[in-house]
C-alpha positions as CSV (number, residue, x, y, z in Angstrom):
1,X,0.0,0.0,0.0
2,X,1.5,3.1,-0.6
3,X,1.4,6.9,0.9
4,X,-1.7,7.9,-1.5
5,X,-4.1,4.6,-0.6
6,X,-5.1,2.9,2.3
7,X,-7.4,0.0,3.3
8,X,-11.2,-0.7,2.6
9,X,-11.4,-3.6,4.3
10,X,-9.3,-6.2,2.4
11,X,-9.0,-3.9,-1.1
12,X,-6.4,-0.9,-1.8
13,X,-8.3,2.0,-2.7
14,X,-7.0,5.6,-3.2
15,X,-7.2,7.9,-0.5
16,X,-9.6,10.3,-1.4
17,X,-11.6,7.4,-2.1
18,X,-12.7,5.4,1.2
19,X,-14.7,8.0,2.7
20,X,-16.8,7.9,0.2
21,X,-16.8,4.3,0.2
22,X,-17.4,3.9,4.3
23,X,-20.4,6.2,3.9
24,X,-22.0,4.5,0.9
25,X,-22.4,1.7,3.4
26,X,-23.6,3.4,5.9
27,X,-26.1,4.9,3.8
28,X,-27.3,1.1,3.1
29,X,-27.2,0.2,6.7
30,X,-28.1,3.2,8.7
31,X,-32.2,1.7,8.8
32,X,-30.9,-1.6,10.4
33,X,-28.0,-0.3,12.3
34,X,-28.9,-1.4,15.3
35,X,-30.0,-5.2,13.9
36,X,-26.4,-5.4,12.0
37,X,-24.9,-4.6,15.9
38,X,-26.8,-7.0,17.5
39,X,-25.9,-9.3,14.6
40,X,-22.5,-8.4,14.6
41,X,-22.1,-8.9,18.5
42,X,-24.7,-11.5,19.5
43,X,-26.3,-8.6,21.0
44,X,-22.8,-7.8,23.7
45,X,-22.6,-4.1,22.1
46,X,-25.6,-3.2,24.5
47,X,-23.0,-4.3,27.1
48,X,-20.4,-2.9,26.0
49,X,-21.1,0.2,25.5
50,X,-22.3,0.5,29.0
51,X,-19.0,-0.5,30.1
52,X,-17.3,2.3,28.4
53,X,-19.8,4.9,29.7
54,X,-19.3,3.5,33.1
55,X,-15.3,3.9,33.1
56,X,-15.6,7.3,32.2
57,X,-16.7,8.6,35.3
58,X,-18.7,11.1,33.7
59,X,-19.8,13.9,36.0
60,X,-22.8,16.2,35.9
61,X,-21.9,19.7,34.0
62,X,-19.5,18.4,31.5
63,X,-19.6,18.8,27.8
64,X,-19.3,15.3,26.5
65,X,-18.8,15.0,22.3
66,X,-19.9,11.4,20.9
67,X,-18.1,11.0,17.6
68,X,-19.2,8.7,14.8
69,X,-22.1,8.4,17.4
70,X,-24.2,6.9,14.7
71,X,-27.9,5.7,15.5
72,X,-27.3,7.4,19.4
73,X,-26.7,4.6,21.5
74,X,-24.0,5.8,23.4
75,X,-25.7,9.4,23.3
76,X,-28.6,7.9,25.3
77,X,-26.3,6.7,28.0
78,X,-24.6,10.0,28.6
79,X,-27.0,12.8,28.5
80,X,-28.7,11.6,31.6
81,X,-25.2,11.7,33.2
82,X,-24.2,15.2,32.6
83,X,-27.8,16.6,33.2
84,X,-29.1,19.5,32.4
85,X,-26.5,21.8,32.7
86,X,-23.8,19.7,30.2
87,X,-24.1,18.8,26.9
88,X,-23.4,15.7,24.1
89,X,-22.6,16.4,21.0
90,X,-23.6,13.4,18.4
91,X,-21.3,13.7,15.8
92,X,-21.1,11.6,12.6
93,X,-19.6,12.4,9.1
94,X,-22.7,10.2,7.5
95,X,-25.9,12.5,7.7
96,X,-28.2,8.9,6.9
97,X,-26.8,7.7,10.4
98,X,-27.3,11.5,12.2
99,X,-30.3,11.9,11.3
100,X,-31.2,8.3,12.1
101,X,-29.7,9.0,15.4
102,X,-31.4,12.0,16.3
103,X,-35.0,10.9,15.3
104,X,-34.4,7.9,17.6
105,X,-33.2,9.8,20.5
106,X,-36.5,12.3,20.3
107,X,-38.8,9.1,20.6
108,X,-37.2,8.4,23.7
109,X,-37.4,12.3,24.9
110,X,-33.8,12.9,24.9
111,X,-33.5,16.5,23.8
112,X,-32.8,19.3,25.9
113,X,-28.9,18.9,26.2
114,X,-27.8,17.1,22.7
115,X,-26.5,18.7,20.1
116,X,-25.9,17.6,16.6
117,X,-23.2,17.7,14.2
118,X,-21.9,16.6,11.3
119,X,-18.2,16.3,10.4
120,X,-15.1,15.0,9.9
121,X,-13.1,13.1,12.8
122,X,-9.6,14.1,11.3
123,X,-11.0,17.9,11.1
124,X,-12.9,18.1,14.2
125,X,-14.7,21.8,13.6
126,X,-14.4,23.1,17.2
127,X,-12.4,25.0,19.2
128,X,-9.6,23.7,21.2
129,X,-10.0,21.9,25.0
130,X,-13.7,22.3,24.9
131,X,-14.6,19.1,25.6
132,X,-14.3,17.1,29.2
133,X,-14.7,13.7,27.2
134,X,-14.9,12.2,23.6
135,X,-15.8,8.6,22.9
136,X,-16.1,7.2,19.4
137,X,-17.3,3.6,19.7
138,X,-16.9,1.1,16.4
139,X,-16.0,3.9,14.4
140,X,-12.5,4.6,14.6
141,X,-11.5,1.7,12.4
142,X,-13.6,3.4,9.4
143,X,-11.7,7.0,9.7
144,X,-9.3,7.4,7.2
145,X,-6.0,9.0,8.4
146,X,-6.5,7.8,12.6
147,X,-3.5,9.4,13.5
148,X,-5.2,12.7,12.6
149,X,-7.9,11.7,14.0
150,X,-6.6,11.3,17.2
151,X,-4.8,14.4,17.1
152,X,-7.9,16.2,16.4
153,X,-9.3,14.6,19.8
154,X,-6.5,15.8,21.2
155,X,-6.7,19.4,20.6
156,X,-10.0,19.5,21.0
157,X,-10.0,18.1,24.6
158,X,-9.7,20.3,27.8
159,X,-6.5,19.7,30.2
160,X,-7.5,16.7,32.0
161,X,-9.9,15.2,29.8
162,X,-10.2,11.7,28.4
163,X,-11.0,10.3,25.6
164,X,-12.3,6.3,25.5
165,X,-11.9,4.4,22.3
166,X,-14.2,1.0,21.9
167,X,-13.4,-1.0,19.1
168,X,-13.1,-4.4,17.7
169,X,-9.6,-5.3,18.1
170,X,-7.9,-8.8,17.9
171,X,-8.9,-11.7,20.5
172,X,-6.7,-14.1,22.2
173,X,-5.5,-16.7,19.7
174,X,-8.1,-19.8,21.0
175,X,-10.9,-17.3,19.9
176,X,-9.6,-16.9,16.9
177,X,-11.4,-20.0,14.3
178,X,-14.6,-19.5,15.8
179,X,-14.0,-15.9,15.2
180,X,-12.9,-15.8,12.1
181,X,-15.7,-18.6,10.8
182,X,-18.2,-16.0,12.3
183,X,-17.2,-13.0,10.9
184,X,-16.5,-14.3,7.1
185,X,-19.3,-17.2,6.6
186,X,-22.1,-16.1,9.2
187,X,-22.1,-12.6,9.0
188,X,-22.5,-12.0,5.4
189,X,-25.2,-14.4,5.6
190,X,-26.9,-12.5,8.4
191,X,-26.6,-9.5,6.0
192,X,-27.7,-10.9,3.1
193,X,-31.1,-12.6,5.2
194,X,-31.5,-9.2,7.9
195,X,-31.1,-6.4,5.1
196,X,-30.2,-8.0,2.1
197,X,-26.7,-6.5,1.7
198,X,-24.0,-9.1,2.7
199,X,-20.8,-6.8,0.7
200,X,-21.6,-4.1,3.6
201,X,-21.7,-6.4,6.3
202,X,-18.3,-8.7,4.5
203,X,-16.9,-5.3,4.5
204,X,-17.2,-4.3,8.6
205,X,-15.7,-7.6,9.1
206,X,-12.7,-6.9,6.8
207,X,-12.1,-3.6,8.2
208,X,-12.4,-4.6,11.8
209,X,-9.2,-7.4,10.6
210,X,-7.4,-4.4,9.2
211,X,-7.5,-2.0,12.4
212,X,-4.9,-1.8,14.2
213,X,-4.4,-4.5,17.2
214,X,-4.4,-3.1,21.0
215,X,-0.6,-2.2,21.6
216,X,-0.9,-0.5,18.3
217,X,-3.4,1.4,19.0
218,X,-2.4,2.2,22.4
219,X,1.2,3.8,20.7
220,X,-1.0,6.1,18.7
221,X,-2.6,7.6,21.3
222,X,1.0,8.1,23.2
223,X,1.4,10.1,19.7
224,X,-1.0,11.7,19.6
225,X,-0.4,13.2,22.5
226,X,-1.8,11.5,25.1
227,X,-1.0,10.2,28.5
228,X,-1.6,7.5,30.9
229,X,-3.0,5.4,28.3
230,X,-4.5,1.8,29.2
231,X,-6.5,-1.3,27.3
232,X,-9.0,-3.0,28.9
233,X,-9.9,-6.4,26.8
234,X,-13.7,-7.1,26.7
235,X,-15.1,-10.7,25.8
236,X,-11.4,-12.4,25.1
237,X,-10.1,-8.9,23.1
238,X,-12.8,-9.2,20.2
239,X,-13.2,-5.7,21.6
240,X,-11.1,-3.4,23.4
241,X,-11.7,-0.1,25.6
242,X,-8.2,2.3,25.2
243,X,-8.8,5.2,27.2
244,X,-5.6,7.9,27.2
245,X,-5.9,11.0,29.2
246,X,-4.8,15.0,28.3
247,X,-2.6,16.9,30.6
């Protein structure tokens, strides 16, 4: 692969090219988002996502920005946390997701302290250290350019902020066959029969194979810039909470 492509899931494309590509799946999925993560997971990204809200110690007041938040699920955790007088931002570059997000959030009443946005995660439009926490769950491994990405998280975070990554990542090696047999033989299958679209679903199992494993990640966030970094293996490593800290 050379400087001007990069990975969408097992094909070489050009650089300028995978964004469009990652969001012309999530425009197919964005309806059945939610089904495709309980297919995905055997419905543990309920669980796990409630994990990585609980180790963020997330206090009433603080301004919270949930990147690639997709359909909301992690937005519906954290606004009751920071109440009133904080405030999530739901940010995803795919508007079909967004605005799947935010029409599923107002049928549960959550309204009064979210905010939307779309963008870019290696551009993040705000201004710097405005944000006591940033998570992006299962969507790092789409971005582009990650270490920008995390670099823009970075800037964007106030001294002592956090920022909590959870992502698919590589299990322990006895996991593996079952894994594997899952992800490339069930899965498409599931997609094809759920939402008739098994390349989308083929596809998030390729690119969760092609994202960088836990140490790796963890050195990009030392990179980026961050400090005090830890991983936290959840279900035998098929995913992984890194959580790095701004000083």
């Amino acid at each position: 692969m050379s400087d001007k492509s990069t990975h969408f899931g097992f094909q070489d494309v050009p650089i300028e090219e995978k964004a469009r590509k990652v969001r012309a799946v999530f425009d197919s999925v964005a309806g059945d988002y939610d089904l495709m993560n309980d297919a995905m997971s055997l419905g543990l990204h309920r669980l796990w996502k409630r994990a990585v809200v609980d180790m963020a110690g997330i206090q009433p007041g603080q301004h919270i920005l949930d990147l690639a938040g997709g359909t909301g699920d992690l937005t519906r955790l954290l606004a009751p946390r920071t109440g009133a007088d904080g405030m999530v931002v739901l940010s995803d570059i795919n508007s079909s997701m967004l605005n799947t997000g935010r029409a599923r959030l107002l049928d549960r009443g959550i309204a009064g302290n979210v905010d939307y946005l779309q963008g870019n995660a290696e551009q993040l439009p705000f201004t710097d250290n405005c944000f006591d926490c940033i998570f992006i769950a299962f969507g790092l491994r789409n971005v582009t350019r990650k270490q920008a990405a995390l670099e823009s998280m970075y800037r964007v975070l106030k001294p002592g902020g956090r920022l909590l990554i959870l992502e698919f990542s590589k299990p322990v090696a006895a996991l593996k066959p079952a894994y594997d047999f899952y992800s490339f033989t069930v899965l498409p299958r599931l997609g094809r029969l759920l939402a008739g679209d098994a390349d989308s679903y083929r596809y998030l199992a390729e690119s969760i194979r092609m994202h960088p494993d836990q140490q790796t990640l963890a050195g990009m966030l030392r990179s980026a810039g961050f400090e005090d970094c830890d991983v936290h293996n959840l279900t035998g490593g098929i995913v992984a909470i890194h959580r790095g800290y701004k000083f």
